[in-house]
N, C-alpha and C positions, 0 to 999 in steps of 0.2 A: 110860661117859659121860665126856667132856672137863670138864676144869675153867671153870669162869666165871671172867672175868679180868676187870676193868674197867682200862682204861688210859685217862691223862693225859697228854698229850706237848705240849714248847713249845719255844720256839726263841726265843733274842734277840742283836738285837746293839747297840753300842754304834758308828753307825759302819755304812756297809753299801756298800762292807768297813770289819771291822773287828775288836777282840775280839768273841767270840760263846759262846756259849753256849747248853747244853741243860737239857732236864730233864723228867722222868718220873716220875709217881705211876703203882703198879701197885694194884689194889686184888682182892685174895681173899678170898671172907667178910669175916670182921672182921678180915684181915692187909692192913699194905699193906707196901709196901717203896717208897721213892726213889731214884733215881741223877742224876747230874749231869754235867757236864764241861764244859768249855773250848777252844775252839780262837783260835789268833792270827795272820796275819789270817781272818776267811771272811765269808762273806754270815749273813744271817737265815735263807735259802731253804735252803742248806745244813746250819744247827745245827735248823731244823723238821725236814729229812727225819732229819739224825742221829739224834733223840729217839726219832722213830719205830724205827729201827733198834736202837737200843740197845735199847729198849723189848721188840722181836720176839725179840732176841736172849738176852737174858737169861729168856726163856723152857724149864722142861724137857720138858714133857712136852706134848702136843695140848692147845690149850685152845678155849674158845667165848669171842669176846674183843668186849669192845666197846672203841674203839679213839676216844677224844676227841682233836680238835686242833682250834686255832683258824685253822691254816694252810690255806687254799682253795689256795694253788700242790700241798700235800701230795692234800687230799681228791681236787684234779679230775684230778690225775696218774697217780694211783694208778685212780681210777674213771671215768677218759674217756679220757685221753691215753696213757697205757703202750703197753697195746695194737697201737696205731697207730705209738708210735715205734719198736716193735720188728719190726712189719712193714718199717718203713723203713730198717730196718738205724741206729736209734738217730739220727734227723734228722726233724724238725718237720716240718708241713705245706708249711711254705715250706722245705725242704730245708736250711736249717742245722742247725748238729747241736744235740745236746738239753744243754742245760743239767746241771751237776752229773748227769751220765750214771753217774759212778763211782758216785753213792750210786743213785742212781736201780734201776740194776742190781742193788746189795748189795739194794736192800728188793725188789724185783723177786723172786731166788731168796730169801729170808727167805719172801714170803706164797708162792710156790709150792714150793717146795720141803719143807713145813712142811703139819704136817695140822692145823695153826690153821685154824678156821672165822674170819672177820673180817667185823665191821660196823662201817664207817666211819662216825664222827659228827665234824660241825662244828660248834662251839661258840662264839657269839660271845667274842672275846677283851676280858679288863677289863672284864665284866658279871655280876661278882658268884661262875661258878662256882665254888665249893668247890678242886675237883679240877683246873680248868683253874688259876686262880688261884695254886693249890699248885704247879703245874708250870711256870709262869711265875716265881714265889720262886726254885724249884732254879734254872732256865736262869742266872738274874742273878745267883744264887750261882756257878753255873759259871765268870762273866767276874768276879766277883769274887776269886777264887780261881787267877789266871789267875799 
């Protein structure tokens, strides 16, 4: 059986562009573990998907993951739009091409590639989560620390 993984992932920026920042609570049992980081300049849209990815990546072994963010450009990309941009050879309905494509693609082989089972949740953001909350601390540690 795969591990149970609860995941928190957040994205900010200061600025959009701007400094940015990530941040990810993992949660196992009663272990959690944080990561964080920085980038100078990028979008918000950019440091959400990052979280996510850091997040996937620092994964070892198959898990059953629940997978929180408060970013709707991440949830509805991931569970509407991939799909479609990749039938299109990576360009939008209206045929321009797809935004942050490099990351898009990095989480793209991360969930397929990867015998993670995933459920996606959105979380309103600055509404009290715990976990979301936490992950939103790290991101702004991240641009702090820049």
């Amino acid at each position: 059986m795969s591990k149970q993984v609860r995941i928190y992932t957040d994205g900010a920026c200061r600025g959009n562009p701007g400094p940015g920042g990530w941040g990810v609570l993992l949660e196992y049992g009663d272990n959690q573990r944080t990561m964080h980081g920085g980038e100078d300049p990028t979008t918000n849209n950019r440091m959400e998907l990052t979280a996510v990815i850091k997040a996937l990546a620092a994964l070892k072994f198959p898990c059953q993951i629940e997978l929180y963010t408060d970013s709707k450009y991440v949830i509805q990309g991931i569970t509407e739009w991939l799909e479609n941009w990749k039938k299109r050879n990576w360009l939008t309905a209206s045929k321009k091409p797809v935004q942050n494509v490099d990351l898009w693609q990095q989480l793209d082989s991360l969930v397929n590639d990867s015998e993670h089972k995933i459920n996606w949740h959105w979380v309103k953001g600055h509404s009290g989560d715990p976990g979301n909350e936490t992950a939103d601390q790290l991101a702004n540690k991240g641009i702090d620390e820049l």
